[in-house]
C-alpha positions in Angstrom: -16.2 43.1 28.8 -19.3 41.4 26.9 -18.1 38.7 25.0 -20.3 36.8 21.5 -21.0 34.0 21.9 -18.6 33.0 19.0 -16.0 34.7 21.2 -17.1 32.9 24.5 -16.8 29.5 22.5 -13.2 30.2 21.2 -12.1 31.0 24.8 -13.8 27.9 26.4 -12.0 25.7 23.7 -8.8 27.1 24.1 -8.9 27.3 27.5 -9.5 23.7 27.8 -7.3 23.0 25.6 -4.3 24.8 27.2 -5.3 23.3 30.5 -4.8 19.5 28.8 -1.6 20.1 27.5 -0.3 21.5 30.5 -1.0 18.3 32.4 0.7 16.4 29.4 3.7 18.4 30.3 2.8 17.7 34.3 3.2 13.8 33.8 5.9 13.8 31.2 9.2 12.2 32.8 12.5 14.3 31.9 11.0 17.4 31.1 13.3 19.6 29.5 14.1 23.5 30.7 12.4 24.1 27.5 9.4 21.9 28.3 9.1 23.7 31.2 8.9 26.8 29.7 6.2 26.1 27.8 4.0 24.0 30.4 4.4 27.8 31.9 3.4 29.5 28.9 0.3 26.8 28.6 -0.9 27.1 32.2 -0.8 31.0 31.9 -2.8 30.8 28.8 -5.5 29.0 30.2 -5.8 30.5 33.1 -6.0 33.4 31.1 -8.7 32.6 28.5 -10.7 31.4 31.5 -10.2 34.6 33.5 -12.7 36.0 30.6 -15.3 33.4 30.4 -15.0 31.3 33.5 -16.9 31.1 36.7 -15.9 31.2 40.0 -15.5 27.3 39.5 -13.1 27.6 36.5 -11.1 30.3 37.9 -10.1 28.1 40.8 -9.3 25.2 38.9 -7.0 27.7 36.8 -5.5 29.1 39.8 -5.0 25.3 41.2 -3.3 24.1 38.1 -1.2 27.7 38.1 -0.1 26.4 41.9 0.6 23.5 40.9 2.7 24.1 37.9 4.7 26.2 40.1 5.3 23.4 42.7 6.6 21.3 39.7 8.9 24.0 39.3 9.8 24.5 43.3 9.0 27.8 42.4 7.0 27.6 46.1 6.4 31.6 46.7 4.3 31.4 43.1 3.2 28.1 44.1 1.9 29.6 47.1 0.0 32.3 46.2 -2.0 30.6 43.4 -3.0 28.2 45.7 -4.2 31.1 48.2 -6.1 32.1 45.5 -7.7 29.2 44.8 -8.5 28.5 48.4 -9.9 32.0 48.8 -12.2 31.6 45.5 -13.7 28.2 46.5 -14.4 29.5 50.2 -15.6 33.4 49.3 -17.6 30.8 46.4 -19.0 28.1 48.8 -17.2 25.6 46.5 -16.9 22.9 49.1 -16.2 20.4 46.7 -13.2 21.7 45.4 -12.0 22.5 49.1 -10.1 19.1 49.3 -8.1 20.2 46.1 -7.2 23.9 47.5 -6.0 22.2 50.5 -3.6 19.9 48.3 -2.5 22.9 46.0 -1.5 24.6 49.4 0.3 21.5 50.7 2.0 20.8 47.6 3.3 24.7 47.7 4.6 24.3 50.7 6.3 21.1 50.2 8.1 22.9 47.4 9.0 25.5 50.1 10.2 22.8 52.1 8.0 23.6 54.7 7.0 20.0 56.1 5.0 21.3 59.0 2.9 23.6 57.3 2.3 20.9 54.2 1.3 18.0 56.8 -1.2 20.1 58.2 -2.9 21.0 54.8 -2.9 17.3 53.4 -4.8 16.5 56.1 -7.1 19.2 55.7 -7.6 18.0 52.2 -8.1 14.5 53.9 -10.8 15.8 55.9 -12.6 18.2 53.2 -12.6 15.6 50.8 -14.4 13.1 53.5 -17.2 15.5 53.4 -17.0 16.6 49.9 -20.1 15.9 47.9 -18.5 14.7 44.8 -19.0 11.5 42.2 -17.0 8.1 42.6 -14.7 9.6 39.6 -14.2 12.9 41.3 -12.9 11.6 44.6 -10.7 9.0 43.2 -8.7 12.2 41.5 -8.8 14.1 44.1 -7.6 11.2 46.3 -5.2 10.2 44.0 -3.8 14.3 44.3 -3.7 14.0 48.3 -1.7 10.6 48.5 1.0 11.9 45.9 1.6 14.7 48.2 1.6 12.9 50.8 4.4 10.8 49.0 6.1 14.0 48.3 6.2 15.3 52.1 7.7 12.2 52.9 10.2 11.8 50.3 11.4 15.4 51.2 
């Protein structure tokens, strides 16, 4: 589908802005059923309007958030296979920088499943990717910050 430019724009900035309010509904303590619904609806928007304008890059960040949504939810088969997703874009993509963050999306899925084994052993692949990651100061704090909240998480479970 060839998209204007116009058209391109609109997606971007709804895409975005999707994405944003999703994580407001991410951090909010006490969410309601309702809430969740629409952190759902959110997520699958953006992932959407990215899906037509996005790079291989964008589409894995969607499909991150889309996991991680789904963990919020312990919905952990969903969770699961976004995360696959993501983890298959940024290796078929080369996206080594993002590999730390698939690693945590598949942890976190699998916490939700209650599988501790199989979550330990992707944290600390997200460990490791993220030690070799070529990212910015900013970047790797986030990203760090991700890995030691799951971490928290497999040990709380």
């Amino acid at each position: 589908m060839s998209l204007s430019t116009t058209e391109r724009k609109f997606h971007r900035k709804i895409g975005a802005r999707c994405f944003n309010a999703t994580w407001d509904y991410l951090e909010k303590k006490g969410r309601t059923g309702a809430g969740d619904r629409q952190m759902l609806h959110l997520v699958h928007a953006s992932s959407y309007h990215w899906s037509l304008i996005g790079t291989p890059r964008e589409n894995a960040i969607a499909d991150w958030q889309v996991s991680r949504v789904y963990a919020a939810l312990k919905e952990a088969p969903l969770a699961l296979e976004f995360a696959r997703s993501c983890l298959t874009l940024c290796e078929e993509s080369g996206l080594d920088d993002l590999l730390c963050t698939a690693y945590e999306a598949m942890a976190r899925a699998f916490v939700a499943g209650r599988d501790g084994k199989s979550a330990r052993r992707y944290v600390a692949r997200a460990r490791g990717a993220l030690d070799t990651a070529t990212v910015d100061d900013e970047a790797r704090a986030v990203f760090l910050g991700q890995i030691r909240e799951t971490e928290r998480m497999i040990r709380a479970r």
